[in-house]
C-alpha positions as CSV (number, residue, x, y, z in Angstrom):
1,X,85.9,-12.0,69.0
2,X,89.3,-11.9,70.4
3,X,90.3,-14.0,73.7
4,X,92.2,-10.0,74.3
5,X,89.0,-8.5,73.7
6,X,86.7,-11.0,75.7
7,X,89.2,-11.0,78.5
8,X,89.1,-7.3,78.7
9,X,85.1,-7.0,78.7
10,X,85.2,-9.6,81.7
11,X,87.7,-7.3,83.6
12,X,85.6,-4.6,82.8
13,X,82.2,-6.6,84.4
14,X,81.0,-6.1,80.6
15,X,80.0,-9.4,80.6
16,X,80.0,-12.6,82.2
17,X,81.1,-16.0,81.8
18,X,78.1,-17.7,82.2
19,X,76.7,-15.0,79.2
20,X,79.9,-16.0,77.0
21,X,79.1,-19.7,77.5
22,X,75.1,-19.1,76.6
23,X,76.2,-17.2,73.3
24,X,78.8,-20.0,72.7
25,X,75.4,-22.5,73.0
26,X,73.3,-20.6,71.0
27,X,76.5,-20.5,67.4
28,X,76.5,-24.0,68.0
29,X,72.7,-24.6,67.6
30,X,72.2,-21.9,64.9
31,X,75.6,-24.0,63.0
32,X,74.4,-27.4,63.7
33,X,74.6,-28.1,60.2
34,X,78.3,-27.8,60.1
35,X,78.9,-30.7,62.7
36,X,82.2,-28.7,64.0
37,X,81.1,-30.2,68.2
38,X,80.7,-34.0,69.0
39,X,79.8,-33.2,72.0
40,X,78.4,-30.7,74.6
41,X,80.0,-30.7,78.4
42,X,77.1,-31.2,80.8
43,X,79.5,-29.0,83.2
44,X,80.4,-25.9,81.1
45,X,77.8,-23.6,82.5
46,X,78.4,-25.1,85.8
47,X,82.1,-24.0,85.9
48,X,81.2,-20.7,84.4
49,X,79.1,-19.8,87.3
50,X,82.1,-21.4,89.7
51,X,84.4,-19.0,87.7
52,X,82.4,-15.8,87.7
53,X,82.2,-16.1,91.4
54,X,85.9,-16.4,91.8
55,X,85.9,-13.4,89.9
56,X,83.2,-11.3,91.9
57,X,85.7,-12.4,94.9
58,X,88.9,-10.8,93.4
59,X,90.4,-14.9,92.4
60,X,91.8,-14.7,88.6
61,X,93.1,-18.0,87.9
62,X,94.6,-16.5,84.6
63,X,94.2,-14.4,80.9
64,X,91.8,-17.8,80.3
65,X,89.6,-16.6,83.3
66,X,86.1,-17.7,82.1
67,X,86.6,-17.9,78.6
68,X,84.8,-20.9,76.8
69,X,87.2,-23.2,74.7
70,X,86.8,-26.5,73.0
71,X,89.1,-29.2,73.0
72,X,89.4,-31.7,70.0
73,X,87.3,-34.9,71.1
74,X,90.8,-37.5,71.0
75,X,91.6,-35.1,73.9
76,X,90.6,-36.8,77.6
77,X,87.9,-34.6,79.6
78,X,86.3,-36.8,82.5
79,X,83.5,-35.1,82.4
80,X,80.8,-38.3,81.8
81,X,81.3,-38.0,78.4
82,X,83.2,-39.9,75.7
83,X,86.3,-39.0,73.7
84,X,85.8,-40.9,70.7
85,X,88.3,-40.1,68.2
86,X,85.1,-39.8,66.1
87,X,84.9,-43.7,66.2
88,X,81.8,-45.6,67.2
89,X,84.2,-48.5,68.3
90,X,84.6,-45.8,71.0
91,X,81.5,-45.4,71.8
92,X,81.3,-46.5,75.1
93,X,84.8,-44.9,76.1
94,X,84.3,-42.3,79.1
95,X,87.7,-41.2,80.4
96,X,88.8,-42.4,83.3
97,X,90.8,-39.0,84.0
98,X,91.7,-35.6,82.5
99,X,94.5,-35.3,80.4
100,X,96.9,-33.1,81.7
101,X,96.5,-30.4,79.6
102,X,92.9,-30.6,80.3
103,X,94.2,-29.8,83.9
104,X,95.9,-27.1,83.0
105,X,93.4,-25.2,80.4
106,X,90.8,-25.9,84.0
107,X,93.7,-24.8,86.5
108,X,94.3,-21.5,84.4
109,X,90.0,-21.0,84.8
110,X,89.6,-21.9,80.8
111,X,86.1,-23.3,80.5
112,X,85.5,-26.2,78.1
113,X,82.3,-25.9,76.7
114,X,82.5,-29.4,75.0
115,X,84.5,-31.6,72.7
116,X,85.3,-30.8,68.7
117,X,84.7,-33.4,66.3
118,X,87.8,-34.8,64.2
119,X,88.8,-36.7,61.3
120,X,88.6,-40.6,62.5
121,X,91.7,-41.5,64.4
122,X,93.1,-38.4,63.5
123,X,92.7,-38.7,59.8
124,X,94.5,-42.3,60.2
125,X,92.6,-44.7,59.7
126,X,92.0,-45.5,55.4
127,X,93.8,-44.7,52.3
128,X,90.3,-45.4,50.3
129,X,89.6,-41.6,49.5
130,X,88.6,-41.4,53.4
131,X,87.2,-37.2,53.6
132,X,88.8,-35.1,55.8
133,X,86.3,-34.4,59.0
134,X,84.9,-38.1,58.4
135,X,84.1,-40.4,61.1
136,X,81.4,-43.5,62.1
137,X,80.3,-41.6,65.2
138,X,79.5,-38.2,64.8
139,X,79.8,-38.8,60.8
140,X,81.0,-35.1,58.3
141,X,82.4,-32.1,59.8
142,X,81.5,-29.1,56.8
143,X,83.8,-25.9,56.0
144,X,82.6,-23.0,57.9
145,X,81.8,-21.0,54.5
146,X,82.0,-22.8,51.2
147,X,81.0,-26.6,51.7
148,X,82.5,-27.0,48.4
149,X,85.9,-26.6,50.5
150,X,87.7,-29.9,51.9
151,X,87.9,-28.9,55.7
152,X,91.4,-30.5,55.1
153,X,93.5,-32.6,58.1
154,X,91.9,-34.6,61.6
155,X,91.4,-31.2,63.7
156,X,88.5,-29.8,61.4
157,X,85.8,-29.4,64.0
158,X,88.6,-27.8,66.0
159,X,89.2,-25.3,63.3
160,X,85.7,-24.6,62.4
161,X,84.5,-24.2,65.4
162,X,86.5,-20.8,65.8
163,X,85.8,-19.8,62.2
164,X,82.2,-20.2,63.1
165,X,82.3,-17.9,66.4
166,X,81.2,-20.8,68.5
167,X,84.3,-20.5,70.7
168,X,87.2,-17.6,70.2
169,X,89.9,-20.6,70.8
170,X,90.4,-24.3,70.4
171,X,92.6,-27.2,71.0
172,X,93.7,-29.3,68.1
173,X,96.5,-31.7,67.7
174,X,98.8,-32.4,64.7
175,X,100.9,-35.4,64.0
176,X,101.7,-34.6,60.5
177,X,99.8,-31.3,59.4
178,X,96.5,-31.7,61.5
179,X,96.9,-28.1,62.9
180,X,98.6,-25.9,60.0
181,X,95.9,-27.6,57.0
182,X,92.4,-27.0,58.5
183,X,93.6,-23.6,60.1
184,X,94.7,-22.9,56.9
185,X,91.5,-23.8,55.1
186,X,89.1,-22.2,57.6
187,X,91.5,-19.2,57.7
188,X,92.1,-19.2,61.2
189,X,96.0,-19.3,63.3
190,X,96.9,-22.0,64.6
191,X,100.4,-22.7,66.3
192,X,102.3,-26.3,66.2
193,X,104.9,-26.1,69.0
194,X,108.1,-27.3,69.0
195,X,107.5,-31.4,69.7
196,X,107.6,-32.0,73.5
197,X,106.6,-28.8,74.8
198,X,103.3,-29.7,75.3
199,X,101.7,-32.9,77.0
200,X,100.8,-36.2,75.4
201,X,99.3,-37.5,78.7
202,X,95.7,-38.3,78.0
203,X,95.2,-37.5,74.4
204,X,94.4,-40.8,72.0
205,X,97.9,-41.2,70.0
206,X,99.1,-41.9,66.2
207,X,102.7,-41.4,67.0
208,X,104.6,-40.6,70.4
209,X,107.6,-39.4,68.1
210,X,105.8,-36.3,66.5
211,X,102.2,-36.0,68.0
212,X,101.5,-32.7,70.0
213,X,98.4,-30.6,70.8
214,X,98.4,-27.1,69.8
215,X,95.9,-23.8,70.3
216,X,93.7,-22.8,67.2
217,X,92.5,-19.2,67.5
218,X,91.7,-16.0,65.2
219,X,95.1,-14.5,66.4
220,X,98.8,-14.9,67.3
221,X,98.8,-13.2,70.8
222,X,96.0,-15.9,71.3
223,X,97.9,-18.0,70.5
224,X,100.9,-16.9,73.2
225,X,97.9,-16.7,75.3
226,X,97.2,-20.3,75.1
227,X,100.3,-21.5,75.1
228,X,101.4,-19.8,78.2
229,X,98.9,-22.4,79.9
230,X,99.6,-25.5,77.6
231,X,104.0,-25.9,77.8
232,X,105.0,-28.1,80.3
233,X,107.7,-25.3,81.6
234,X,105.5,-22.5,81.7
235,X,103.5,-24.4,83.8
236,X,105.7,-25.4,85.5
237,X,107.6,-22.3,86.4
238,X,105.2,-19.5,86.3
239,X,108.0,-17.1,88.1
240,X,110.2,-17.3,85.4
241,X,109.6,-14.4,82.9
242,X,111.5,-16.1,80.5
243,X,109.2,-18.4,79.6
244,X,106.1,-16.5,78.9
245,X,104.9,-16.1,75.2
246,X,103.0,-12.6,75.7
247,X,105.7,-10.5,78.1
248,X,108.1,-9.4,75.1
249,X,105.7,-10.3,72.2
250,X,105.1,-6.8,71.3
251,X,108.6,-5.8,71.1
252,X,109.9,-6.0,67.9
253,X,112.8,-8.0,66.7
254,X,116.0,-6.7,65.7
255,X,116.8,-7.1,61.8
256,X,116.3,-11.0,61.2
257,X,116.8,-12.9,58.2
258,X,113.5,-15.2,56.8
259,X,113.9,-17.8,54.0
260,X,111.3,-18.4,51.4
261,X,111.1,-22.1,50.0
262,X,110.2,-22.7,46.8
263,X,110.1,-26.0,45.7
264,X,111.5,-27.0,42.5
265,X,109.1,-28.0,39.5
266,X,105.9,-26.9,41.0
267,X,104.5,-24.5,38.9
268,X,103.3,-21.5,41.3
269,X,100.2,-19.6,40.3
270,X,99.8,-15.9,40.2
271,X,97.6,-15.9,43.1
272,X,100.6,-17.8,45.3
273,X,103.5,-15.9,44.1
274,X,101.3,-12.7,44.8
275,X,100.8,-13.9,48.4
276,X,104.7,-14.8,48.3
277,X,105.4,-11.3,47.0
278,X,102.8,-9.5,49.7
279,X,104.8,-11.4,52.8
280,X,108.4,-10.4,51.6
281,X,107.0,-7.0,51.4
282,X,105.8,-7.2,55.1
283,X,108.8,-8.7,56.6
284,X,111.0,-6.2,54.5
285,X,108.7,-3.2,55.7
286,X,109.5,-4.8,59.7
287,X,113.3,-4.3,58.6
288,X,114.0,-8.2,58.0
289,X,115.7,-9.4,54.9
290,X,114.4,-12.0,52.8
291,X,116.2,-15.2,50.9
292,X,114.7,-17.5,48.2
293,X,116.0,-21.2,48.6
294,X,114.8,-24.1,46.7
295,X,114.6,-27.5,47.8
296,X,114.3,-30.1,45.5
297,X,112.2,-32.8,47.5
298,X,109.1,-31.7,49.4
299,X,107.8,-35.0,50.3
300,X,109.0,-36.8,52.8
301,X,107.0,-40.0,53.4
302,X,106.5,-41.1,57.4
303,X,104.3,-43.9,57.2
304,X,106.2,-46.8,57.0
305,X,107.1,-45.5,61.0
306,X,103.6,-44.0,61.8
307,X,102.4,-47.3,60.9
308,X,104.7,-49.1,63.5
309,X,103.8,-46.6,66.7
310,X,100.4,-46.3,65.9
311,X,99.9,-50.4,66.8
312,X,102.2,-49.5,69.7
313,X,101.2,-46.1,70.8
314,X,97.3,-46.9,70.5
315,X,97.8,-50.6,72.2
316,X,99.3,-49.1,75.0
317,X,97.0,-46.5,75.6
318,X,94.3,-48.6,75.8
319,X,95.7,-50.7,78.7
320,X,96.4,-47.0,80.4
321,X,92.7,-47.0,80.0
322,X,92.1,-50.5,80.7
323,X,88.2,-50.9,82.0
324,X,86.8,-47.6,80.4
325,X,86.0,-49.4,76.8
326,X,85.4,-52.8,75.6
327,X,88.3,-51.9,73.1
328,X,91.8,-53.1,74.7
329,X,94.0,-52.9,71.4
330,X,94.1,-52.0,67.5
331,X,92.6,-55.4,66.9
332,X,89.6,-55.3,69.0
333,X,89.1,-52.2,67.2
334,X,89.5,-53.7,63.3
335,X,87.1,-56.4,64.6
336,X,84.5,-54.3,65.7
337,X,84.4,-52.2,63.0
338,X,84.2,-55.4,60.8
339,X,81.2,-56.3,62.9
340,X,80.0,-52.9,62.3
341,X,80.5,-53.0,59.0
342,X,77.8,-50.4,57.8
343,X,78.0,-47.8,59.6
344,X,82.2,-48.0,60.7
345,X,83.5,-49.2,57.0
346,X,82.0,-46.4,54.4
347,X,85.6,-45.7,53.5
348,X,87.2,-48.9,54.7
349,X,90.1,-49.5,57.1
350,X,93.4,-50.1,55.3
351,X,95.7,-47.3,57.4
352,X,94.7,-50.0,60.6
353,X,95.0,-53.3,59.1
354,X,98.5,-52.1,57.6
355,X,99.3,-50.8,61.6
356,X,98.0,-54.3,62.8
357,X,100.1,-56.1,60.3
358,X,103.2,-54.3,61.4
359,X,105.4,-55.5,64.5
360,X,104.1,-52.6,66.5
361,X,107.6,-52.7,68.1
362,X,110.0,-49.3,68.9
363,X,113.0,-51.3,69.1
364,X,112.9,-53.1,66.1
365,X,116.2,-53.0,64.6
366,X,113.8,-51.5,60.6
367,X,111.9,-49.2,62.7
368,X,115.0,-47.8,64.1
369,X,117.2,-47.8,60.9
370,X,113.8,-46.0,58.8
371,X,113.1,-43.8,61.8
372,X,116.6,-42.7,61.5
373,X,116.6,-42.0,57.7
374,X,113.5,-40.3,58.2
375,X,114.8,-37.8,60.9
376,X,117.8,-36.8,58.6
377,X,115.7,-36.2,55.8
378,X,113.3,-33.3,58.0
379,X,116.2,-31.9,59.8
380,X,117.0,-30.2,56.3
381,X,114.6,-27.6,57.8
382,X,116.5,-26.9,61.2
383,X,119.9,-27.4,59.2
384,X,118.9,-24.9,56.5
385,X,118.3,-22.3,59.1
386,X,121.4,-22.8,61.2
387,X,123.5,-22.8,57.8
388,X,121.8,-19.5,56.3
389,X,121.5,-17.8,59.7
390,X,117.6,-17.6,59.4
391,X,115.2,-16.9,62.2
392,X,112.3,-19.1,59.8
393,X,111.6,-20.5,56.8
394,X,108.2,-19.8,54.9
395,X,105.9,-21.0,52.4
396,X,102.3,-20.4,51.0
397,X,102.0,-24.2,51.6
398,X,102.3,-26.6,54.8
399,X,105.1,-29.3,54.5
400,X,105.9,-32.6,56.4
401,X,109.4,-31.3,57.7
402,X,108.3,-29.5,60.8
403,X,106.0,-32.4,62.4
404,X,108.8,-35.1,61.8
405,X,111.7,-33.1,63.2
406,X,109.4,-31.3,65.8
407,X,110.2,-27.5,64.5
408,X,107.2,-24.9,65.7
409,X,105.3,-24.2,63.2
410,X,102.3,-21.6,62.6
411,X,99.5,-20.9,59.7
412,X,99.0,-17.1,59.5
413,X,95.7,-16.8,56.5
414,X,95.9,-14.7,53.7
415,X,92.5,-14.9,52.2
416,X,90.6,-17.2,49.8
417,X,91.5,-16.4,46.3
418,X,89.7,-17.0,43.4
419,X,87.8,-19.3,46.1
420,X,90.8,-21.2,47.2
421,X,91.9,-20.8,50.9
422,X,95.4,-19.3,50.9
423,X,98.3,-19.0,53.9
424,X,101.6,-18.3,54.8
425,X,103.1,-21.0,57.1
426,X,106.3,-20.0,58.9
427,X,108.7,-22.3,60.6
428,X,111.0,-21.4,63.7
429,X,113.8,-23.9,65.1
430,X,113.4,-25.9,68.0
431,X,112.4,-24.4,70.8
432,X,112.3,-21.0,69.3
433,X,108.4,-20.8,69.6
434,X,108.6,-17.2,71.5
435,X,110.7,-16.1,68.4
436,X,108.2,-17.5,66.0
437,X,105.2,-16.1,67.8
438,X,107.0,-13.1,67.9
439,X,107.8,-12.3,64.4
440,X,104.3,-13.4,63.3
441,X,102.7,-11.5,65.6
442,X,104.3,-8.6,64.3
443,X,103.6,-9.8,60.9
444,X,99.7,-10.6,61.3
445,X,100.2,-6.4,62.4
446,X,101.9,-5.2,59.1
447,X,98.9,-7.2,56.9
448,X,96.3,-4.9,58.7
449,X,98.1,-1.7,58.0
């Protein structure tokens, strides 16, 4: 179900919120097998019975009033258990404090049932034919319905846990594709906001340049929903209309213009350029036009930077944390897994001895200069927009563009095809995430008609 339609049977005293955690409980035994949850929060029936109280006495903290959520487990919760990145060298690591969007999913009256398991680091840890969904502590997240299918990116658990019904929303986090590729896989939405609009306080880093958290969910208007409570200036300025996802998200856009990328030399199947053809369809039916550009390199290759602010991002994180793990840098962490080798080395640990090996240093005159090059080669996104007049840029495919320049970005599924997962993933300019939300919504609309 729906966060809409669960809101609305709690309005309606339907159900509770101590029931909507207990059914949460009992997908997550029957789906064990699937390994989407590290963990379970000894507190989430706890809050639910705080919540539905509030309720009974006429408090509604928000649209996330008693409605079970889990967050992806590199995401702080001090709640006595650990966030382990789906490490064993954090095995020992209970937060010392919320992160702060943790305090706000709890301030708005979201409950978090427990903590999604992940891709190790984030899906950054070995370029040794690591699996997506892999990691020493909690070991293999599975697809939701064909374990044949790679789970794809480092918010799998995330992702499958909504696919499975265990909750109706998550929390993932992207750096470079770790929200669009497993919502995409698990045919799920998930949104990537524009980079800063969401906290990075409290949630384990790869980069501080292009990491964000973002809500995974069966819908957009969940997705406005959730995002309402996650940006930093909705939060912050609740009385301003202005900045709320849902208000206007119904209304439909005057006639837009949307670019289709097609990049050059890749041979597109029928089943891709029938997706393609279905989407122009839509939009045209919503009274937007539709242009075809090519671009000629899709690649775009970030880790010679990631590299360099993962050693610094994750060093300094772990003196933020100082006291709460034996682990106090990227080195600690190398040696313990060398100590460790059998159960933390199946796939090896090149992505962090090549991070260890770098300077580690954000004012290093290379990191600058390649950090630089790197920023003019994604803004072709945001520049091909401004220069065709375009409200967003699609493709059946996910590309590195958006997470480097820190463009909005969200995975709307199409269907599995000849059983292959297939999406359209649409891309807004910065800070045009109500836009984006906007048209999509409308969009996810026009596929059900």
């Amino acid at each position: 179900m729906t966060i809409k339609e669960l809101k609305q049977q709690l309005e309606k005293g339907q159900i509770t919120s101590v029931k909507l955690v207990e059914q949460a409980l009992k997908t997550h035994e029957k789906t064990l097998d699937k390994n989407a949850i590290a963990v379970i929060s000894p507190f989430a029936l706890f809050h639910a019975m705080r919540l539905d109280e509030e309720r009974r006495s006429g408090i509604i903290r928000g649209p996330l009033h008693g409605i079970p959520i889990v967050i992806k487990d590199n995401i702080l919760y001090r709640d006595g258990t650990p966030t382990t990145a789906n490490s064993y060298a954090l095995h020992d690591f209970i937060p010392p404090f919320d992160a702060t969007i943790v305090k706000q999913l709890i301030d708005a009256g979201a409950v978090i049932l427990g903590k999604a398991n992940l891709s190790e680091w984030a899906y950054f840890m070995s370029y040794d034919d690591m699996p997506s969904g892999f990691g020493s502590m909690y070991g293999q997240v599975k697809h939701p319905f064909d374990e044949s299918i790679d789970p794809y990116g480092s918010s799998t658990g995330s992702a499958v846990a909504v696919k499975l019904g265990i909750t109706s929303a998550s929390i993932g986090t992207e750096t470079n594709g770790s929200l669009m590729a497993p919502a995409y896989q698990c045919q799920i939405v998930s949104f990537k906001p524009t980079f800063g609009r969401v906290s990075q306080h409290g949630i384990i880093p790869i980069s501080p340049t292009q990491d964000t958290a973002g809500p995974m969910a069966n819908t957009v208007y969940d997705c406005a929903l959730m995002m309402n409570v996650l940006d930093h200036q909705t939060f912050n300025k609740k009385d301003d209309p202005t900045l709320d996802y849902v208000t206007n998200i119904e209304e439909p856009l005057g006639a837009s213009k949307i670019g289709f990328i097609f990049i050059k030399g890749h041979a597109y199947l029928e089943d891709e350029l029938q997706i393609i053809n279905r989407a122009k369809s839509r939009l045209t039916s919503l009274g937007h036009t539709t242009v075809d550009i090519e671009i000629e390199n899709a690649h775009l290759n970030n880790d010679p930077t990631l590299l360099i602010e993962f050693k610094y991002a994750l060093n300094q994180f772990f003196k933020d944390v100082n006291g709460s793990t034996k682990m106090t840098s990227l080195s600690d962490v190398i040696q313990f897994n060398l100590k460790n080798e059998r159960r933390c080395l199946t796939f090896g640990q090149s992505i962090l001895i090549a991070s260890e090996e770098t300077s580690g240093d954000l004012n290093d005159e290379d990191y600058l200069e390649k950090r630089k090059t790197l920023l003019e080669e994604a803004s072709w996104f945001e520049k091909t927009m401004e220069k065709e007049g375009l409200i967003a840029l699609t493709a059946p495919v996910w590309l590195g563009f958006a997470p480097i320049y820190g463009n909005p970005s969200i995975c709307i599924p199409e269907g599995v095809f000849h059983g292959k997962p297939k999406a359209m993933v649409f891309v807004g300019k910065k800070h045009d995430d109500h836009q984006l939300l906007q048209l999509t919504y409308h969009y996810e609309n026009q596929m059900k008609r």
